[in-house]
Backbone as CSV, one residue per row, in Angstrom:
resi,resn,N_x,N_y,N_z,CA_x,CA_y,CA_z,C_x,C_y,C_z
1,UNK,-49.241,10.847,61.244,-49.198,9.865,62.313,-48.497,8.592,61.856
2,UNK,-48.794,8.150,60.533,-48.006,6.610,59.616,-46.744,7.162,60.281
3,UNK,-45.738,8.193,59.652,-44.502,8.452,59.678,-44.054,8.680,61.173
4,UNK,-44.884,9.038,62.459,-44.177,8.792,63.618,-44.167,7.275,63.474
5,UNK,-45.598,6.683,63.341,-45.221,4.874,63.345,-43.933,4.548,62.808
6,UNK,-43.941,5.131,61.816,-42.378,4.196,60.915,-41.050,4.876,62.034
7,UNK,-41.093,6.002,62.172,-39.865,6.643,63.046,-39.715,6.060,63.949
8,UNK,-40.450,5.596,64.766,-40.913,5.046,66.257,-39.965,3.307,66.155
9,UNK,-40.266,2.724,64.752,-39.997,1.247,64.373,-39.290,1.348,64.021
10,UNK,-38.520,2.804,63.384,-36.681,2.106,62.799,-36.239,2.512,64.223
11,UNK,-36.419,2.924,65.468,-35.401,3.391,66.460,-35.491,2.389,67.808
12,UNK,-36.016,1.329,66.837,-36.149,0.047,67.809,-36.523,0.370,68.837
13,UNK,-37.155,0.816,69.573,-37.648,0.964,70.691,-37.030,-0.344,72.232
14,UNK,-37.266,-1.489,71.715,-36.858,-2.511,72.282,-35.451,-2.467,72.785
15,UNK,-34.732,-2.259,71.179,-33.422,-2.397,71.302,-32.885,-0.885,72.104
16,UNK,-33.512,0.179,71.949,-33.124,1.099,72.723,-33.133,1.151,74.163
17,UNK,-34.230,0.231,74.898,-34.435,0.316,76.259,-33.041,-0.714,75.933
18,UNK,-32.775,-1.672,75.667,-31.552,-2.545,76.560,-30.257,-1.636,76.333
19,UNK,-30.369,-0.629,75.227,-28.863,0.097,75.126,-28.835,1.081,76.396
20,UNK,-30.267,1.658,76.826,-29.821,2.210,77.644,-30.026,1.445,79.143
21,UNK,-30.240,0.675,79.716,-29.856,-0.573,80.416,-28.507,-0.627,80.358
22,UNK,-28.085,-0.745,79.222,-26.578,-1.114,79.445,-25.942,0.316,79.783
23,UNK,-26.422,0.667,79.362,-25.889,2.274,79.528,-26.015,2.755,81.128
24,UNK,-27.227,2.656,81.973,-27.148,3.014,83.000,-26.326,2.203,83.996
25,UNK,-25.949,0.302,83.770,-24.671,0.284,84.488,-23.098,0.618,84.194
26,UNK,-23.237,1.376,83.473,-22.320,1.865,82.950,-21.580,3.022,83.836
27,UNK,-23.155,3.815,83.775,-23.348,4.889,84.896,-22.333,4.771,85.870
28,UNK,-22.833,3.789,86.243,-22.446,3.396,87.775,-20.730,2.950,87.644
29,UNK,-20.744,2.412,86.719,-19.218,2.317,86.507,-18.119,3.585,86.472
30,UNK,-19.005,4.143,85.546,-18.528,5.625,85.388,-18.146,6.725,86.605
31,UNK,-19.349,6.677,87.126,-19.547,7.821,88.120,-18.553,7.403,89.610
32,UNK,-18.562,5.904,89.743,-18.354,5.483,90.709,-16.794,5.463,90.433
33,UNK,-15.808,4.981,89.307,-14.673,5.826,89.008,-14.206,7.133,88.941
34,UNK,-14.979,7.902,88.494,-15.111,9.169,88.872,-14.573,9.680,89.943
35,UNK,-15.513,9.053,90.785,-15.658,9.694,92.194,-14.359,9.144,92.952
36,UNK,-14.356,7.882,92.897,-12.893,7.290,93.016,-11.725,7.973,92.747
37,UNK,-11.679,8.040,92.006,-10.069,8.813,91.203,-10.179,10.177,91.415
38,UNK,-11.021,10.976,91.598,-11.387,12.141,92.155,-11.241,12.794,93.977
39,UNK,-11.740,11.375,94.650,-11.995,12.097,96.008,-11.092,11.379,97.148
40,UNK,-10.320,10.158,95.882,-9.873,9.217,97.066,-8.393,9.352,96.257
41,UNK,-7.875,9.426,95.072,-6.803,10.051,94.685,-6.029,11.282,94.256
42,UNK,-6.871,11.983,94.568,-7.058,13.800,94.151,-6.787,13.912,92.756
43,UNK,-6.542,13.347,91.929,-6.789,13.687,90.417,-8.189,14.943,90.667
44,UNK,-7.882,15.562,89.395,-8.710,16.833,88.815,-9.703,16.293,88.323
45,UNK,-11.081,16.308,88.327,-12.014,15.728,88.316,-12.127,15.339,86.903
46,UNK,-11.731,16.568,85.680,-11.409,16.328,84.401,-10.796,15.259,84.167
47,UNK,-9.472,15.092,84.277,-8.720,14.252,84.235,-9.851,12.564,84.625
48,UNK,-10.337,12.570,85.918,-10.520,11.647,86.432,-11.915,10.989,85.279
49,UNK,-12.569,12.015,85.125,-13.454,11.759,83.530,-13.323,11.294,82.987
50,UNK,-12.199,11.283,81.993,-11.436,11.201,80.814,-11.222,9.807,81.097
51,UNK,-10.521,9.285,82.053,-10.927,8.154,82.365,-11.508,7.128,82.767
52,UNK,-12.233,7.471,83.353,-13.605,6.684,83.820,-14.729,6.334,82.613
53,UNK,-14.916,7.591,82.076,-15.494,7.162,80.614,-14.709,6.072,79.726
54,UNK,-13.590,6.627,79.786,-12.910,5.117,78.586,-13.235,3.922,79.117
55,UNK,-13.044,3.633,80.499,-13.503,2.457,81.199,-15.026,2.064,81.012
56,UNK,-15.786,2.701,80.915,-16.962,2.479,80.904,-17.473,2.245,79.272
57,UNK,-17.023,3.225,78.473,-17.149,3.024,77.135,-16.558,1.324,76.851
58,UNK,-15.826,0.234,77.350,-15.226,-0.709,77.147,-16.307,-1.674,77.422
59,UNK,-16.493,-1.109,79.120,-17.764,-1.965,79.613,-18.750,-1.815,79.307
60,UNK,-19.169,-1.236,78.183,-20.371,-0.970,77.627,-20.368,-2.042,76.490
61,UNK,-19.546,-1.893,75.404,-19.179,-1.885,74.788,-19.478,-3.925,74.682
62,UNK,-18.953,-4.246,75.776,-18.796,-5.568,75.675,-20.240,-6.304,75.947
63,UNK,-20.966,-5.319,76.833,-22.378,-5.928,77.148,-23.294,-5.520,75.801
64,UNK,-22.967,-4.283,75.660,-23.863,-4.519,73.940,-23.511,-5.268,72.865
65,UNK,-22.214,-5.730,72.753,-22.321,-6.489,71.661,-22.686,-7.833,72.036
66,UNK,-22.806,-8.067,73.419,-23.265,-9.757,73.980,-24.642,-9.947,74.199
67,UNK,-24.963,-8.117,74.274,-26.779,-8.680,74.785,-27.907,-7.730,73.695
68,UNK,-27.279,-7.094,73.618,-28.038,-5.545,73.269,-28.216,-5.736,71.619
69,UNK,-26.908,-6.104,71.541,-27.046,-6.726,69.246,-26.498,-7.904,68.957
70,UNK,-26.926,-9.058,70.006,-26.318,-9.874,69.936,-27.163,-10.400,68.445
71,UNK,-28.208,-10.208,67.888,-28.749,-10.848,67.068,-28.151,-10.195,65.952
72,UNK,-27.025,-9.269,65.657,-26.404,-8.900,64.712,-25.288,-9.276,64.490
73,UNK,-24.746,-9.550,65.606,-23.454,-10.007,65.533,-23.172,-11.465,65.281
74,UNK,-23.717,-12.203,65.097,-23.449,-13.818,64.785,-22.354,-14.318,65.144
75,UNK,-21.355,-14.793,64.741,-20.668,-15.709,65.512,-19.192,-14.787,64.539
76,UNK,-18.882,-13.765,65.230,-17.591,-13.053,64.428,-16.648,-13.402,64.955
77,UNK,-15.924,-13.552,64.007,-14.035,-13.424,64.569,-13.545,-12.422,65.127
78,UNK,-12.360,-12.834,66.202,-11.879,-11.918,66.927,-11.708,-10.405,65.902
79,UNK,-11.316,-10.615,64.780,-10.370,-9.372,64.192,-11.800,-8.322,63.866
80,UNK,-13.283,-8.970,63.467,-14.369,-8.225,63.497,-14.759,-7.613,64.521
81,UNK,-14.845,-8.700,65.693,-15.165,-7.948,66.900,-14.377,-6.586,67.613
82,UNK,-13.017,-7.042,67.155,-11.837,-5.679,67.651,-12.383,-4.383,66.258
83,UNK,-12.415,-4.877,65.162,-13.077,-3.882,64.198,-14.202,-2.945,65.144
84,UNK,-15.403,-4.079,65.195,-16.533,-3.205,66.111,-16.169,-2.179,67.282
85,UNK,-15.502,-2.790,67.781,-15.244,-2.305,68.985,-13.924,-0.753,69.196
86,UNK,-13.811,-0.970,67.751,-12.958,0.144,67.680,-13.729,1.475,67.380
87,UNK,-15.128,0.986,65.966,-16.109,2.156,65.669,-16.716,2.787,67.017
88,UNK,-16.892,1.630,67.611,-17.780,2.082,69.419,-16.953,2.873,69.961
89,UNK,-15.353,2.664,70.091,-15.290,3.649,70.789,-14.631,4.965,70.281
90,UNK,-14.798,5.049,68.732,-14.284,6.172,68.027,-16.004,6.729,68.265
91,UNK,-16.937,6.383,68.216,-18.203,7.164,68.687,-18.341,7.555,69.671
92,UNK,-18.202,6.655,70.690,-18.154,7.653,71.805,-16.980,8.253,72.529
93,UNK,-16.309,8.137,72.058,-15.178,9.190,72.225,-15.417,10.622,72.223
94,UNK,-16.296,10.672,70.878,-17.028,11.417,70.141,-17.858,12.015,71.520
95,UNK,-18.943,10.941,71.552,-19.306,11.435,72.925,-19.165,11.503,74.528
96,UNK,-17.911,11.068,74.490,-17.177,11.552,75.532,-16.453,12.962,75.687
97,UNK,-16.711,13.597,74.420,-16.226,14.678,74.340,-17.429,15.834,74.586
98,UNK,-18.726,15.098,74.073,-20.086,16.230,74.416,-20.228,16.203,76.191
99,UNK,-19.460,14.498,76.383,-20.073,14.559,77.551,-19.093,15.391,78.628
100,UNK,-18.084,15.780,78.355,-16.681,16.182,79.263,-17.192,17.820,79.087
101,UNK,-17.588,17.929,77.787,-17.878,19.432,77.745,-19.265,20.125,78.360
102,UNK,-20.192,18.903,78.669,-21.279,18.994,79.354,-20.790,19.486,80.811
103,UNK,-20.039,18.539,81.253,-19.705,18.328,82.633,-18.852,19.345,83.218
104,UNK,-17.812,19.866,82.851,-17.076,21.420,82.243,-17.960,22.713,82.302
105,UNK,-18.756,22.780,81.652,-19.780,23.731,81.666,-20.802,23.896,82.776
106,UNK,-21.316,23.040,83.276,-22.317,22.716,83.850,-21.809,23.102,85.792
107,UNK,-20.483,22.456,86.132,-19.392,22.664,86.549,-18.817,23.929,87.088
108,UNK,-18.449,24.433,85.761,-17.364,25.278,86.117,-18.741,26.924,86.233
109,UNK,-19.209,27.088,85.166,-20.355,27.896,84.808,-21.257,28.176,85.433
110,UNK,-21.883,27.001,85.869,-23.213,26.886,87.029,-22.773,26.639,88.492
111,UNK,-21.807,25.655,88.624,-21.459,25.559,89.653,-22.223,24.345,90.587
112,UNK,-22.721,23.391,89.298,-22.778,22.071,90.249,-21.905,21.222,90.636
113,UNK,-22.714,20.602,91.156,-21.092,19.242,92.163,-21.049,18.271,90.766
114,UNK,-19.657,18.441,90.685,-19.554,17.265,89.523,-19.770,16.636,89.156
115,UNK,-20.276,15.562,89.703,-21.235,14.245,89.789,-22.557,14.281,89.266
116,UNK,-23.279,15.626,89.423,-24.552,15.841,88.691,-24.565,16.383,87.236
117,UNK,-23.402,17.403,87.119,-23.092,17.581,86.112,-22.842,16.637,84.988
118,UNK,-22.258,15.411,85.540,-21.437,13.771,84.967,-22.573,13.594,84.123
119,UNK,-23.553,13.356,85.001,-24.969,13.150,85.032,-25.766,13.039,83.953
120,UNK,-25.684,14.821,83.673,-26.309,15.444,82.316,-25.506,15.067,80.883
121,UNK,-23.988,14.776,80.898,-23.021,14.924,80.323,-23.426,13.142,79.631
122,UNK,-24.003,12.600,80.660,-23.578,10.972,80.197,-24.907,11.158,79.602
123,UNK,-26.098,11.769,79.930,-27.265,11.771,79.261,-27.538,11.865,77.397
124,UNK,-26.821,13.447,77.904,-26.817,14.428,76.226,-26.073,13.421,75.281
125,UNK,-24.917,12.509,75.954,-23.872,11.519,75.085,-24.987,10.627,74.774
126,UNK,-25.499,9.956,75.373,-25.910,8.398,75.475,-27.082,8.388,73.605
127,UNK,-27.553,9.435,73.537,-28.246,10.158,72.505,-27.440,10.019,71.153
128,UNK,-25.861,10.883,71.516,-25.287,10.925,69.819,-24.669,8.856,69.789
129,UNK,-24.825,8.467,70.873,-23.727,7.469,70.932,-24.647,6.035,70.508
130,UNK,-26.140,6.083,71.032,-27.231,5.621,70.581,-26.894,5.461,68.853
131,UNK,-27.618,6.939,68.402,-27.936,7.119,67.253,-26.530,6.439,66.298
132,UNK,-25.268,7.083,66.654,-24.163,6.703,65.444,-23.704,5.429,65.134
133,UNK,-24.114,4.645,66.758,-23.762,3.155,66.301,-24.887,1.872,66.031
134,UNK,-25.965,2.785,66.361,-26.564,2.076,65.557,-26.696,2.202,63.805
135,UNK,-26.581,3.327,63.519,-26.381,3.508,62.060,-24.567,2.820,61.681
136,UNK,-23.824,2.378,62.415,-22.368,2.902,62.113,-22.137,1.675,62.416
137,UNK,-21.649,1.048,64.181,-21.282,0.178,64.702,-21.912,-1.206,64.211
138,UNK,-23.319,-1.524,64.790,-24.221,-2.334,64.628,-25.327,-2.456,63.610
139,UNK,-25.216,-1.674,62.353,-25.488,-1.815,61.425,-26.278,-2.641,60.554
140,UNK,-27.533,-2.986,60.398,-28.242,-4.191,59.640,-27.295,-4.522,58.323
């Protein structure tokens, strides 16, 4: 039971509800490009992914390092902050790729409406994208 305590306290709990806070308007950024570039420009829904995530990975990106670790980040110079912001989105790139292959599968395989599929895809990500930058990106 000690060792869930300690597991429980390195995975910040705190700091995890605001990552995923930031994460769920993200969502909305995401999905709502998505759907955009998808239903109102006929792009291939793939395609329309691929980008909507990068967009959102940016806007993420900028609210976590302003709110989410702002107590890590202290007062950095531009060339650190573009540093950070480059690991963030070489991670989730990373998981933009679990999440495209989520959405692909889920999709093409099962045969949900894309959007729910997005869904699961931004979920299963939000997990590796959590875990790597906090060990990686935002780093004690």
């Amino acid at each position: 039971m000690k060792r869930l305590k300690t597991l429980w306290r390195s995975l910040e709990p705190k700091r995890f509800l605001k990552f995923c806070i930031v994460g769920l308007s993200g969502v909305g950024v995401n999905l709502g490009l998505l759907w955009l570039l998808t239903e109102h420009l006929g792009l291939f829904y793939l395609i329309s992914a691929a980008f909507s995530i990068e967009v959102s990975i940016i806007y993420n990106f900028i609210l976590n390092e302003f709110w989410t670790f702002r107590d890590r980040v202290g007062h950095s110079s531009d060339k650190i902050l573009l540093k950070r912001m480059a690991k963030f989105n070489m991670i989730c790139v990373a998981g933009a790729a679990i999440n495209i292959l989520v959405l692909a599968g889920l999709t093409e395989l099962l045969g949900l409406y894309y959007l729910i599929s997005a869904l699961f895809g931004i979920g299963i990500a939000t997990l590796w994208n959590y875990g790597m930058n906090i060990m990686w990106t935002w780093r004690r």
